[in-house]
C-alpha positions as CSV (number, residue, x, y, z in Angstrom):
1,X,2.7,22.0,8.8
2,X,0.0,21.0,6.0
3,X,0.9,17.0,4.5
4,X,-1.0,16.2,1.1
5,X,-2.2,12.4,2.1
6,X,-2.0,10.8,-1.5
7,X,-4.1,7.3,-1.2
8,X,-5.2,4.6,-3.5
9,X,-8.1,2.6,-2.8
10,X,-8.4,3.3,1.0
11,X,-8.4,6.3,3.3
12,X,-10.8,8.2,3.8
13,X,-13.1,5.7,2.4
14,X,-15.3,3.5,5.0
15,X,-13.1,0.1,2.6
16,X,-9.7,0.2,1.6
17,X,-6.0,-0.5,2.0
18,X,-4.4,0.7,4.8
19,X,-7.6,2.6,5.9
20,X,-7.4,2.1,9.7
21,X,-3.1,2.9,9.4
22,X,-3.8,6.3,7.5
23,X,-6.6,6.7,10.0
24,X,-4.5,6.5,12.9
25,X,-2.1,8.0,11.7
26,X,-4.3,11.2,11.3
27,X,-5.7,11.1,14.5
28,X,-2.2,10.7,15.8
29,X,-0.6,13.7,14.5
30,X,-2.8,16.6,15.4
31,X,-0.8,19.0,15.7
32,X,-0.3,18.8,11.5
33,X,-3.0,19.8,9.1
34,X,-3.9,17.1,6.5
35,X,-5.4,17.3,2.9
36,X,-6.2,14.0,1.4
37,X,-6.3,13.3,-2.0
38,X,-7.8,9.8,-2.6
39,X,-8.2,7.5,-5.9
40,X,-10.9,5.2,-5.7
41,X,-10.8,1.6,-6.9
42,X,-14.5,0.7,-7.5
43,X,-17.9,2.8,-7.8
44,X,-18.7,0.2,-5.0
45,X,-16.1,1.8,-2.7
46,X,-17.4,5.1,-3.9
47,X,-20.9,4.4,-2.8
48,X,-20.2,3.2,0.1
49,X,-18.8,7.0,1.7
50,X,-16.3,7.7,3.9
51,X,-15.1,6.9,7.7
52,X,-15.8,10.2,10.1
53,X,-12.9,12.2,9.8
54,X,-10.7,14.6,12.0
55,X,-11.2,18.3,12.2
56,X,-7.6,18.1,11.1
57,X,-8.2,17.2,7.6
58,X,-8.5,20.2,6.0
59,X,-10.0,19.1,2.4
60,X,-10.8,15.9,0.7
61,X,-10.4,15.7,-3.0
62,X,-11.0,12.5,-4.7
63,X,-10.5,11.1,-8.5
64,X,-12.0,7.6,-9.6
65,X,-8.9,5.5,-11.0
66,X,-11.9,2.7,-12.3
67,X,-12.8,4.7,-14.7
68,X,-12.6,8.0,-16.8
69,X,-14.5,9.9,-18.8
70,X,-13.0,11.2,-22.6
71,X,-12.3,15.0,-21.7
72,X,-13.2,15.3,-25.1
73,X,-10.1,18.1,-25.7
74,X,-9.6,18.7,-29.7
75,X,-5.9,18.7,-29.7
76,X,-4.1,20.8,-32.3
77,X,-1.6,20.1,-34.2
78,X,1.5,21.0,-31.9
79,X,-0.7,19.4,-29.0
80,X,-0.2,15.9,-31.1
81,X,3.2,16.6,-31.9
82,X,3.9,16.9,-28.3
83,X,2.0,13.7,-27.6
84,X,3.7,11.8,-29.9
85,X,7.3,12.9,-29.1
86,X,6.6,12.3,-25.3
87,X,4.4,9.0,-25.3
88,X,7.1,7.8,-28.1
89,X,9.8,8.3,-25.3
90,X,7.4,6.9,-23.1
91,X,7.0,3.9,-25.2
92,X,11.0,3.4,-26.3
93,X,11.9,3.8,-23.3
94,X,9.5,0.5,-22.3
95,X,10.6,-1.5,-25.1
96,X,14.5,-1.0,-24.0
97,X,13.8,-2.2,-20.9
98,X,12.1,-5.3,-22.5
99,X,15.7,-6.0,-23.7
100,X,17.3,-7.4,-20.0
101,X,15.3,-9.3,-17.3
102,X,11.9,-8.0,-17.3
103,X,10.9,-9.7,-13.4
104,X,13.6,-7.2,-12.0
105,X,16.9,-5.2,-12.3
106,X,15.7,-1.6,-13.3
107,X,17.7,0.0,-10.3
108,X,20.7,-1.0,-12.3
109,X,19.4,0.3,-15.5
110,X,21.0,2.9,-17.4
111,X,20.9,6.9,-16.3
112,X,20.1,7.2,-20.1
113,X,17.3,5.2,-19.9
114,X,16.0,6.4,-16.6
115,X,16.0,10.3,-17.6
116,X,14.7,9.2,-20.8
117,X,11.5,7.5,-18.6
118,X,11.6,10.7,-16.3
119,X,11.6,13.0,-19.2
120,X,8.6,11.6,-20.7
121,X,6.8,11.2,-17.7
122,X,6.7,14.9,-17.3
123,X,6.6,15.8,-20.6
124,X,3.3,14.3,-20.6
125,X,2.5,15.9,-17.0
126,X,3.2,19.2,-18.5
127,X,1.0,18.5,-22.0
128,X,-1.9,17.3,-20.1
129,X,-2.0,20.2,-17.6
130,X,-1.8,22.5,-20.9
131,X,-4.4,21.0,-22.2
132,X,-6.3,20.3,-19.5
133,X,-6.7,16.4,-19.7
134,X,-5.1,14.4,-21.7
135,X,-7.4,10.9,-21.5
136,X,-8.7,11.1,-25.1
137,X,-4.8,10.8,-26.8
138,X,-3.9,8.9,-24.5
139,X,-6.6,6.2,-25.9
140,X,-6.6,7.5,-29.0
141,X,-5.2,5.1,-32.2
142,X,-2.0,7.2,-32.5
143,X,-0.7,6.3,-29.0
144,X,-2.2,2.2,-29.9
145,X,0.3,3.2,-33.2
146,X,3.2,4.9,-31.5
147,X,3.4,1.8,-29.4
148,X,4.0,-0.3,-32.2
149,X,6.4,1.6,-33.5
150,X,8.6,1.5,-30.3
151,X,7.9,-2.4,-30.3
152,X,9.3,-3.0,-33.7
153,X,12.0,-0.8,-33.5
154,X,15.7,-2.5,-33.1
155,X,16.4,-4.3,-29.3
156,X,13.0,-4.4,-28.4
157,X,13.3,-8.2,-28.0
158,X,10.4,-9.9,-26.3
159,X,8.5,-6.6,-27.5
160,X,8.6,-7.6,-31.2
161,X,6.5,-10.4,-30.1
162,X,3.3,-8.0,-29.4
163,X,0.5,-8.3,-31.8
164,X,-2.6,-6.0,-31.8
165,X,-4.6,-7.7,-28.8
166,X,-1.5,-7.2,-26.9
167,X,-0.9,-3.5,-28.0
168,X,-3.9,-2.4,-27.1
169,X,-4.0,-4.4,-23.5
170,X,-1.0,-2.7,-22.7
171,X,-2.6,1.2,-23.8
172,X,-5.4,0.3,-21.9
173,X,-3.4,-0.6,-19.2
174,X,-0.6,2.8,-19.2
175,X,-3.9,5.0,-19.9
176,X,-5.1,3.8,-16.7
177,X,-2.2,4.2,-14.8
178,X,-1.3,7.6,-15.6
179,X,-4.9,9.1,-15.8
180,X,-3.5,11.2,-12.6
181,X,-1.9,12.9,-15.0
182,X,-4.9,14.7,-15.9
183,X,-6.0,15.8,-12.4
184,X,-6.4,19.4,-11.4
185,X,-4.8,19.0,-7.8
186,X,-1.0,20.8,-8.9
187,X,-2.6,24.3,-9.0
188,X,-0.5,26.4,-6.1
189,X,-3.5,26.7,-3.8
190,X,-3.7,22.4,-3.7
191,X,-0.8,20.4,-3.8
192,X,1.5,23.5,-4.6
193,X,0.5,25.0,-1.3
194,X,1.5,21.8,0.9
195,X,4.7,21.6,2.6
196,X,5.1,17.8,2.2
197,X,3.2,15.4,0.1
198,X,3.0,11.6,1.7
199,X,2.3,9.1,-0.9
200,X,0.6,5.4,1.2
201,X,1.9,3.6,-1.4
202,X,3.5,3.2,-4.5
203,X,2.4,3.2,-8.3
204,X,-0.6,5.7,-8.8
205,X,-0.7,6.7,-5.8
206,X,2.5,8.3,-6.0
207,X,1.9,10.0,-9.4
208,X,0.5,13.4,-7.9
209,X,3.8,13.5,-5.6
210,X,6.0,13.4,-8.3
211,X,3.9,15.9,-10.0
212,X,3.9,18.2,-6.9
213,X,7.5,18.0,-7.1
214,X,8.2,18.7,-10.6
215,X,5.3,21.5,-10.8
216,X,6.1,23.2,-7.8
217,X,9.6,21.9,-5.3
218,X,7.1,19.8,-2.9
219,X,8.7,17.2,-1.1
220,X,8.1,13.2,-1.5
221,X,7.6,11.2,1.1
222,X,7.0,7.3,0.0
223,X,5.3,4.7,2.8
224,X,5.4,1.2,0.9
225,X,4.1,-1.7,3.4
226,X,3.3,-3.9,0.4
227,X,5.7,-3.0,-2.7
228,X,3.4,-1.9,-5.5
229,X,6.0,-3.6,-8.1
230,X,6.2,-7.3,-6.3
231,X,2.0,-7.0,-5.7
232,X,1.9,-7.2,-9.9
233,X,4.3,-9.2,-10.5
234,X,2.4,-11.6,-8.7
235,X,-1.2,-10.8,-10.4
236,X,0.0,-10.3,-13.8
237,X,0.1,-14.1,-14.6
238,X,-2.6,-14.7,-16.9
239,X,-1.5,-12.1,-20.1
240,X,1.2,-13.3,-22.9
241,X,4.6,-12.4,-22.6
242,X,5.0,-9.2,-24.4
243,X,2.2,-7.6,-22.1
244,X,3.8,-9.0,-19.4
245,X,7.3,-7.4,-20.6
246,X,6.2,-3.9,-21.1
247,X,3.6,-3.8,-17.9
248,X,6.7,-4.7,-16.0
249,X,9.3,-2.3,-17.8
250,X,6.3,0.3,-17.5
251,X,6.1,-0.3,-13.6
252,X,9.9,-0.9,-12.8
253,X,10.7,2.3,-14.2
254,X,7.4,3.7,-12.6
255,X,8.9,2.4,-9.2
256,X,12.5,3.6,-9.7
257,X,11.5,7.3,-11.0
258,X,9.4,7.0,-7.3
259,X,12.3,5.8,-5.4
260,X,14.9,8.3,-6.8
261,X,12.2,11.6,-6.5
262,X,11.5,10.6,-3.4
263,X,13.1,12.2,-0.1
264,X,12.6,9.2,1.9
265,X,11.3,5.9,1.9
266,X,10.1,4.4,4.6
267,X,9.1,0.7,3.9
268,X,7.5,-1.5,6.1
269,X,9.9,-4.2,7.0
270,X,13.1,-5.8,5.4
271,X,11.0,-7.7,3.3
272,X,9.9,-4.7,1.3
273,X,13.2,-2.9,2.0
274,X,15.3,-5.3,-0.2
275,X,12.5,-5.2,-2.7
276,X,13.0,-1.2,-3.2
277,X,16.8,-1.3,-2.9
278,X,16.6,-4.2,-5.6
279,X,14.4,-1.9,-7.8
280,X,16.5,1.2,-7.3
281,X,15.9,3.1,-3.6
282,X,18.8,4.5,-2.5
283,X,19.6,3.0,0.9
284,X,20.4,6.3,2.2
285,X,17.1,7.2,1.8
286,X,15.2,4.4,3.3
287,X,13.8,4.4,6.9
288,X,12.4,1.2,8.2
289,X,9.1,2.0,10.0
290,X,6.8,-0.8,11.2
291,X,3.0,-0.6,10.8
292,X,1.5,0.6,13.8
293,X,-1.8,-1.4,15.6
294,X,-3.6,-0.9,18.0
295,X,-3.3,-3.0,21.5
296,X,-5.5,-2.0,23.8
297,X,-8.3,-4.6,22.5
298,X,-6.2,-7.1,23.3
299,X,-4.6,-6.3,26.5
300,X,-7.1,-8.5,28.6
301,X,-6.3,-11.4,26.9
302,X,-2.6,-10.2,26.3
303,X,-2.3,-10.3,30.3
304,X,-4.1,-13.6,30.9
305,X,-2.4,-16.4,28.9
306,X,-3.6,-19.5,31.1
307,X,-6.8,-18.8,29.6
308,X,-6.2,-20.6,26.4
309,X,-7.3,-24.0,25.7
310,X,-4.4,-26.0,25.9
311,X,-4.9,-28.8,22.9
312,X,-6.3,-25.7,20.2
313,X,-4.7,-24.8,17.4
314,X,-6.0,-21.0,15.8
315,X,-5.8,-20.2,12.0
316,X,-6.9,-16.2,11.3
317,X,-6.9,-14.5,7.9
318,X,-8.6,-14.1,4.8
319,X,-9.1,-17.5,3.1
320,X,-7.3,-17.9,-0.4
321,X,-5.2,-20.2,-1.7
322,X,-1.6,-17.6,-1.0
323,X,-2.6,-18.7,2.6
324,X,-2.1,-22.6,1.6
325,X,-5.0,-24.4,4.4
326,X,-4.5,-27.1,2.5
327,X,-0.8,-28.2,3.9
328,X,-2.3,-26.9,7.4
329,X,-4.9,-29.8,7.0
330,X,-2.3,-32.3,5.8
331,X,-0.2,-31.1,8.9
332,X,-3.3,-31.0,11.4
333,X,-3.7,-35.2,10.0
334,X,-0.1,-35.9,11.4
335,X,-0.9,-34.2,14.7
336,X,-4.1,-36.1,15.7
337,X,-2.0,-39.2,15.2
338,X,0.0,-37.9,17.9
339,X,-2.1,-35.3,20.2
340,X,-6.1,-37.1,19.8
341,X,-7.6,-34.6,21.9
342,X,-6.3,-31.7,19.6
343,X,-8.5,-29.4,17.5
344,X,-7.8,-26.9,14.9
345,X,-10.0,-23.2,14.2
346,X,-10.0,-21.6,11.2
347,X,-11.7,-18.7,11.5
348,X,-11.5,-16.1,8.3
349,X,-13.7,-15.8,5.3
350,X,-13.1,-15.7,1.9
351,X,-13.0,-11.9,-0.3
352,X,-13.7,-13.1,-4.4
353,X,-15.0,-15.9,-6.1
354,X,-11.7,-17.7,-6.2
355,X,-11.5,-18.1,-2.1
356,X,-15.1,-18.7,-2.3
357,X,-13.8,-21.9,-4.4
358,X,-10.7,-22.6,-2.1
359,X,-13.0,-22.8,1.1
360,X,-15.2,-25.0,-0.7
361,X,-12.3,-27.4,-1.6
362,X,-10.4,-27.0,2.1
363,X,-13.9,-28.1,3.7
364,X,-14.5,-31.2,1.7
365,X,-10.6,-32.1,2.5
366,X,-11.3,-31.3,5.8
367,X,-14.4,-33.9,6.5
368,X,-11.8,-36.5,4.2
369,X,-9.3,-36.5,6.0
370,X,-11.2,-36.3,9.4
371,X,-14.5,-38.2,9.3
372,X,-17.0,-37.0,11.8
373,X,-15.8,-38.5,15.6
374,X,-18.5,-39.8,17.8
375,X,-17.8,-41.1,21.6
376,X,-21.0,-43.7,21.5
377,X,-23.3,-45.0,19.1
378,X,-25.9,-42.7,20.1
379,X,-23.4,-39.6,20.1
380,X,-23.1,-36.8,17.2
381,X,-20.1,-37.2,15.8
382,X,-18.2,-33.2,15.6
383,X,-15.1,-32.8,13.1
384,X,-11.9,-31.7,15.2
385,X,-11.7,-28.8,12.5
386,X,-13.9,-25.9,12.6
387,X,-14.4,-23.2,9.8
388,X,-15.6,-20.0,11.3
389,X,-16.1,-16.2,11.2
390,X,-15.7,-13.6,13.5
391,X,-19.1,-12.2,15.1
392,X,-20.6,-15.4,15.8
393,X,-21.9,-16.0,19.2
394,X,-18.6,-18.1,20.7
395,X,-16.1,-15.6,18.7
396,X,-17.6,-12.2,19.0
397,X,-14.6,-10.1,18.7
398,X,-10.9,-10.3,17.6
399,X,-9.6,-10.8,20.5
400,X,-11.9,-13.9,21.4
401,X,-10.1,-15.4,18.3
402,X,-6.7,-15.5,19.6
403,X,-8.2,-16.4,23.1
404,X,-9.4,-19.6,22.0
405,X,-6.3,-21.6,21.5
406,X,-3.0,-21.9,22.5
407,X,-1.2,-21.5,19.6
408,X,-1.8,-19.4,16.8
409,X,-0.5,-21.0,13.1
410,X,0.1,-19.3,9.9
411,X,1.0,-21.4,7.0
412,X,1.2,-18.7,4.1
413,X,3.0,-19.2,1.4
414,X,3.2,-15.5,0.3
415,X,3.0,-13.2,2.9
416,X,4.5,-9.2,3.2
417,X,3.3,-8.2,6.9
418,X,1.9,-10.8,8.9
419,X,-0.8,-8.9,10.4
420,X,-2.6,-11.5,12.3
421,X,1.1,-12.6,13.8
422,X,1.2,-9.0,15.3
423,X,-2.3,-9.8,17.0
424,X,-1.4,-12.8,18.2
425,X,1.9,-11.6,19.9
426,X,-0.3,-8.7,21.8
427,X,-2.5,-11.5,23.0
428,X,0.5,-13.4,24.5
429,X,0.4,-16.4,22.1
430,X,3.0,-18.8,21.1
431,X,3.1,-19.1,17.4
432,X,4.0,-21.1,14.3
433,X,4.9,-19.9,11.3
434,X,6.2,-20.9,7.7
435,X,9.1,-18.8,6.1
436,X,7.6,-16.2,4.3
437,X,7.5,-12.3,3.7
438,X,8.9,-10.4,7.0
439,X,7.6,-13.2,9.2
440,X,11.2,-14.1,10.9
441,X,11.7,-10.2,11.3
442,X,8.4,-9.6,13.0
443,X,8.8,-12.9,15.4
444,X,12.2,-12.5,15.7
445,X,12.8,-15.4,18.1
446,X,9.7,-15.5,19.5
447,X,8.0,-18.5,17.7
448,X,9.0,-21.3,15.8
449,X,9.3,-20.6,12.2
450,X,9.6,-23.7,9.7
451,X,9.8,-23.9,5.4
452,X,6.1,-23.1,3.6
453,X,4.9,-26.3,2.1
454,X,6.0,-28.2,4.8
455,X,3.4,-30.6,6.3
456,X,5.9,-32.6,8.4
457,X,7.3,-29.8,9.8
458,X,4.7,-27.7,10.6
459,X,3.1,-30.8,12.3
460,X,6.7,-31.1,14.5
461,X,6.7,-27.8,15.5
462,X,2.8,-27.2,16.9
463,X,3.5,-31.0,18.1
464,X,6.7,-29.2,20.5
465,X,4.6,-26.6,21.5
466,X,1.4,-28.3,22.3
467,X,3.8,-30.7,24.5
468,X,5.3,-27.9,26.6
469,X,2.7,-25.5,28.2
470,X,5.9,-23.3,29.5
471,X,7.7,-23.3,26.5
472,X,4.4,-21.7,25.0
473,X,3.9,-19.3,28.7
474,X,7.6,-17.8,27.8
475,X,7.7,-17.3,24.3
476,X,4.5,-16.0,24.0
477,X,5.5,-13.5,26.9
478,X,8.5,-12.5,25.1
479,X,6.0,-12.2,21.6
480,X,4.2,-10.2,23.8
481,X,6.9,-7.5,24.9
482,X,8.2,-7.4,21.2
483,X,5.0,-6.4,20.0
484,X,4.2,-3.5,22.3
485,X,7.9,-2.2,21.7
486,X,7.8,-1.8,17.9
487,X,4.5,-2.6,16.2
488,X,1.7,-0.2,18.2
489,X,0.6,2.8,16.8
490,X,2.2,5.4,19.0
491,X,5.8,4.2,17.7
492,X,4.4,4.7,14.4
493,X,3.4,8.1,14.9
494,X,5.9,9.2,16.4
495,X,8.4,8.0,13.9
496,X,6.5,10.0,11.1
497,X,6.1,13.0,13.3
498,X,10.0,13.2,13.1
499,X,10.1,12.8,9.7
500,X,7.7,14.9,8.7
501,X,10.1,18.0,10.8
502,X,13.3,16.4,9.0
503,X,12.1,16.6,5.5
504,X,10.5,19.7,5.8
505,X,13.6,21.7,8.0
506,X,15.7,20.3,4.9
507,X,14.2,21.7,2.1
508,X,14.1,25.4,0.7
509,X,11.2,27.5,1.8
510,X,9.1,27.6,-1.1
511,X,6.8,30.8,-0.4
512,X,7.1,34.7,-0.6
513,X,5.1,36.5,2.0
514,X,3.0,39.8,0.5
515,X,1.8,43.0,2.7
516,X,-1.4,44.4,2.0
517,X,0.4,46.2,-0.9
518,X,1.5,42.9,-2.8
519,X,5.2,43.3,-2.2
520,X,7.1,40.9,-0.9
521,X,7.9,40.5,3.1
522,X,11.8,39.7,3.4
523,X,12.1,37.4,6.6
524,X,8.7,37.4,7.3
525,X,8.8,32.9,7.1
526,X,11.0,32.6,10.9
527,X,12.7,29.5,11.0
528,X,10.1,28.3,13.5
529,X,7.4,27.9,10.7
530,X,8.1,24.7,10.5
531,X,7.6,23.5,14.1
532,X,4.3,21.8,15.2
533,X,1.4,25.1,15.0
534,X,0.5,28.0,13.2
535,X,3.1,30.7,13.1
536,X,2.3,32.8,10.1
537,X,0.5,35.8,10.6
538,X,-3.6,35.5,10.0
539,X,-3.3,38.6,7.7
540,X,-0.2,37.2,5.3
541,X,-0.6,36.3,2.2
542,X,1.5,33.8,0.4
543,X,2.2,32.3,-3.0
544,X,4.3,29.7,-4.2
545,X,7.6,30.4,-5.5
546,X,8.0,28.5,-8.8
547,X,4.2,29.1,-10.2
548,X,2.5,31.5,-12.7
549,X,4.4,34.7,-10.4
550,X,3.5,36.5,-7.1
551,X,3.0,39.9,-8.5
552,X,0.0,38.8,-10.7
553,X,-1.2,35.5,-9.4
554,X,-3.8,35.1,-6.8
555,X,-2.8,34.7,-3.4
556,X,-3.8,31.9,-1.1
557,X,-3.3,31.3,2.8
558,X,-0.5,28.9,3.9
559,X,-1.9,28.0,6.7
560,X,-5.6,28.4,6.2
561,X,-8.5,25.7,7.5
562,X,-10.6,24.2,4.9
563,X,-13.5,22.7,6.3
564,X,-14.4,19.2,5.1
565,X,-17.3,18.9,2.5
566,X,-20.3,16.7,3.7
567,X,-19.7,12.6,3.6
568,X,-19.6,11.1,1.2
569,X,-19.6,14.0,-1.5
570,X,-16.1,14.6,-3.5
571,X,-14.6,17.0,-5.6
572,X,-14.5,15.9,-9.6
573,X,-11.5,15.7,-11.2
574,X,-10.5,16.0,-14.7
């Protein structure tokens, strides 16, 4: 079957999230074809091209979601009356959510209020593929205007608080967040022509699905290992309220409208489950499928636990404040007091200016709070705590990491899935953890698990484990068989790969088969068209059912190749 890959800000390019799943998962599925359609973060991430891909992936389309040029369409006159009545639905809509608890709640907002979001959504959709773009109006003054009008208007609430600054952060912000709206990608012969489209995550990246379904019956699939909602509620600190209302009334909705279009969801853990059934996902629709890793890199030191140091302590992950070194420190203080011989790696590096700052800070706590020990007076004195990177010559790869000590800590304080936990349970490791995210699902019972911000007890619990060398021996054996039952990639693949033949043997075929003539072939779709290779006929041609007509569109081929362009060119979009 063909599967339109919607990404944002990763596959196929060489830096991204989710990159190495959506790779995988590619490479997994071979038997499917694949057309990605990516949105690019950064001209940085543009630059830098894209990882080799499959000879599955039919076509690669891209759109920059950083920026956007004015399309420069002259609107007429019903064009603005169109925009006005849809973005001031858009924008009432916004406001009435405003009125109830703007950090949550919208799966139990109103059907009104839901179609009235839906409605607008599309009516947009449908205006800017009329027009063919629609980023001028929607940065124009009469949507800054419109806005304000929805704001003053009775039960906005917190809304009535917006003044022009906020007004036009918050256009600036929804222009950017729908600019897929002006993509060409929902013509019949590109998303219209795919038989499921896969959205890697929510928010934009989801936009073209929806489209694909409303333009032309394509079926949603929604994978969510980090909920798109919960990642800005947590970033969007720093504006006032009222742009913090609407961007969350804006999004809630966004996420709801998602949820409900969707087919299925398949989140990443029960940490991001409750976070979609809280924001409106029907539970009947969601289907729990764990991120899938590879662990064959770490099956040598998977099968050789007793190679660990026994008094080491390892700390992996990108260093930033959300990861909280600082209590790790405070906790690693209360264990030399009890285990002198013990020593603590942390071995990550920092991503932005602000973990450049927070290494900075845990390092000068670090030589605080352990001055440099010497054994003589004519001895260097080394610092039981070690900041490090992988590469270097005594950690060259991953796997060296988790080899180095004998129990593996995490001390987040916000966490979704614990990635380096997975890693350290395919290298047979005991492991400490704080409370956090889907940490107690992915462990479940095979480490010790204490509160975040915990010093005292994070110190007892490495404290029990560096004590009892076959405590450590069995539970990192049973981390060990947990991990290789539910978190490698082949489970993963296999999981979509029946998905994929669920949604699609549920949902209407959506094409009419021409002769050579141009009239239409009754039965000539079997039932086994939607099993894993190519049963159409080379000579067939097809259109979809739902677009500008068979009779006098242009046919296309279902089931037709399309050869990859040359890395690291793209496609414009509008």
């Amino acid at each position: 079957m063909r599967i339109g890959l919607l990404t944002e800000g990763g596959y196929p390019y060489v830096n991204g999230d989710a990159r190495l799943w959506c790779d995988r998962l590619v490479r997994g599925l071979g038997q499917h074809e694949f057309d990605v359609y990516a949105l690019s973060r950064s001209e940085r991430q543009e630059s830098e091209g894209w990882v080799a891909l499959p000879p599955q992936v039919g076509r690669v389309r891209t759109a920059p979601l950083w920026t956007a040029e004015d399309d420069g369409t002259s609107y007429g006159r019903l064009a603005r009356r169109r925009f006005a009545e849809c973005y001031g639905e858009l924008a009432a809509a916004l406001c009435a959510g405003t009125a109830g608890d703007p950090s949550g709640g919208w799966g139990e907002a109103s059907a009104t209020e839901a179609d009235r979001f839906g409605s607008a959504l599309y009516g947009l959709a449908e205006l800017a593929r009329d027009e063919r773009g629609l980023v001028g109006a929607l940065r124009s003054e009469a949507a800054v205007r419109t806005l304000e009008r929805a704001c003053r208007a009775p039960g906005a609430r917190a809304a009535r608080e917006a003044r022009v600054p906020d007004l036009l952060a918050v256009t600036a912000h929804l222009e950017r967040a729908l600019r897929p709206l002006s993509l060409d990608w929902y013509e019949d012969d590109d998303l219209g022509a795919a038989d499921l489209c896969h959205a890697t995550s929510g928010g934009s990246a989801a936009l073209p699905g929806l489209l694909a379904r409303h333009f032309h019956g394509v079926p949603l699939l929604l994978t969510e290992y980090g909920v798109r909602l919960r990642t800005h509620y947590l970033a969007a600190t720093d504006a006032s309220p009222a742009v913090r209302s609407l961007l969350a009334a804006f999004h809630g909705r966004l996420a709801a409208e998602i949820y409900d279009r969707a087919t299925i969801v398949t989140p990443g853990n029960a940490h991001a489950r409750r976070w979609q059934e809280r924001c409106g996902a029907d539970r009947a629709k969601l289907r729990t499928v764990y991120p899938g890793m590879d662990a064959s890199r770490f099956a040598e030191v998977g099968e050789s636990p007793q190679s660990a140091d026994p008094d080491t302590l390892v700390w992996v992950g990108r260093v930033e404040p959300a990861k909280d070194l600082v209590s790790l420190l405070h906790a690693f203080a209360e264990i030399r007091k009890e285990a002198p011989k013990a020593l603590l790696r942390i071995v990550g590096a920092p991503d932005s200016p602000e973990g450049e700052a927070y290494l900075g800070h845990c390092r000068a706590l670090a030589a605080q709070l352990f001055p440099d020990e010497a054994a003589g007076l004519h001895a260097v004195g080394d610092n039981p705590v070690s900041f490090e990177e992988i590469g270097g010559p005594e950690l060259p790869t991953l796997a060296d990491v988790y080899a180095a000590g004998a129990v593996t800590v995490l001390s987040s304080v916000v966490e979704g899935f614990p990635i380096s936990l997975v890693e350290a349970m395919f290298c047979g490791r005991a492991t400490v953890s704080t409370d956090v995210g889907a940490v107690v699902e992915v462990i479940g019972g095979t480490g010790l698990v204490v509160p975040p911000r915990n010093p005292r007890a994070l110190a007892e619990a490495c404290l029990a484990l560096l004590r009892d060398p076959e405590r450590r021996e069995r539970l990192g054996a049973a981390a060990r068989a947990r991990a290789l039952e539910l978190f490698t990639v082949e489970q993963n693949t296999t999981a979509f790969h029946g998905i994929y033949l669920e949604i699609v043997s549920r949902t209407p075929v959506r094409r009419v088969v021409l002769d050579d003539t141009g009239e239409p072939l009754p039965f000539a779709v079997p039932a086994e068209a939607h099993l894993p290779g190519r049963w159409t006929h080379p000579d067939a041609r097809v259109v979809a059912r739902g677009g500008p007509g068979w009779a006098t569109g242009t046919p296309v081929r279902a089931t037709s190749p399309r050869p990859a362009p040359p890395m690291p060119a793209t496609e414009g979009a509008r």
